[in-house]
N, C-alpha and C positions, 0 to 999 in steps of 0.2 A: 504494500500500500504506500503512496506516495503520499505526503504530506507536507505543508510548510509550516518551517520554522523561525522565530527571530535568535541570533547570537546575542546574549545579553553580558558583556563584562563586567556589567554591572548588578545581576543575579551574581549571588552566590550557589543556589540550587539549580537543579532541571523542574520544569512544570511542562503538564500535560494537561490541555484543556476537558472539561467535562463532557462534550459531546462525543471526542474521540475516545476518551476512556471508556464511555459506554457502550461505544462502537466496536472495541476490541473486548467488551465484557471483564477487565480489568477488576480485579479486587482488592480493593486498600490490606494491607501487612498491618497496618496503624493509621494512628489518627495523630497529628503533631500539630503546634501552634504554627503560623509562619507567619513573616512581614514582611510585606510588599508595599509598594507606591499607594496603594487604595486602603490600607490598613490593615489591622490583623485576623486572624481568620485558625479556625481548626480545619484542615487537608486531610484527605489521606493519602494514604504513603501508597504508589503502586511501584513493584518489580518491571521493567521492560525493557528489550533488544532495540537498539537503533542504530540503521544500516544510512550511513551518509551517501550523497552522490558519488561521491569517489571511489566507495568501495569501502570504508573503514569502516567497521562493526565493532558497537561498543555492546556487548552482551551486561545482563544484571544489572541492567542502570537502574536506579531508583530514583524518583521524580513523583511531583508532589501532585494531585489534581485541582485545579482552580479554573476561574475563568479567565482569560486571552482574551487581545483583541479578537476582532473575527478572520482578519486573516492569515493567522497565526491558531497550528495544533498545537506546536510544542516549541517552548521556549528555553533554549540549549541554554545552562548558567555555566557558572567557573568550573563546578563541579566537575563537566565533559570537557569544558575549553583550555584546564589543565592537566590537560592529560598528553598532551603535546605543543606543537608549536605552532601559533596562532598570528598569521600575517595580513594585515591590511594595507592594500596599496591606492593610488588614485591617480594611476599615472592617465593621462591623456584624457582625465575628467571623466573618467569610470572606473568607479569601486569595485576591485576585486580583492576578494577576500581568499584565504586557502588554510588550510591546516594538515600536520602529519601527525603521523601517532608511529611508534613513542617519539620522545623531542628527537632531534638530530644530537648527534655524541658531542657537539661543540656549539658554544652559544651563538646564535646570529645575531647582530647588535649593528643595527645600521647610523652610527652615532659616528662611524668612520670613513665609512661613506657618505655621509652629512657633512662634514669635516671637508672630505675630498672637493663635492660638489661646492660647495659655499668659500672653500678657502678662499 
């Protein structure tokens, strides 16, 4: 099943909206407080596989059920986004985004080629 999602670095969790949780028949493990932008709330907790476009399969995720925009299922937090190495570019006035799992064996740090460019 295809679904969209927003990358949030600013989540700390994953959330999975209430219509799609219903839809996969998903059953909360638990019930937990959480806080978001719209204030606090009891969730529950559901188990579930999520296969990225790229290929990269994060098995046993847990992610919380709430409501999302509407055009947003699932709302990927830090939780998934550190799990590897998360790049945002904007070259030629479009945003592309990528990630790998697990990180690369060495850090990428574009601070020196920032350095390069601007010297």
């Amino acid at each position: 099943m295809i679904v969209s999602a927003i990358w949030d670095t600013g989540a700390t969790k994953t959330f999975i909206n209430r219509h799609l949780s219903e839809k996969l028949t998903l059953t909360p493990i638990e019930f937990q407080p959480v806080i978001g932008a719209t204030g606090s709330q009891m969730a529950g907790l559901v188990v579930l596989a999520i296969k990225l476009p790229n290929g990269l399969f994060i098995p046993d995720k847990r992610a919380f059920i709430c409501d999302l925009p509407d055009s947003a299922h699932i709302l990927i937090g830090m939780d998934i986004i550190q799990l590897g190495d998360f790049h945002i570019s904007n070259a030629g006035g479009k945003t592309l985004f990528s990630i790998v799992m697990p990180s690369l064996p060495s850090p990428f740090n574009l601070a020196e080629e920032a350095d390069r460019l601007n010297g």
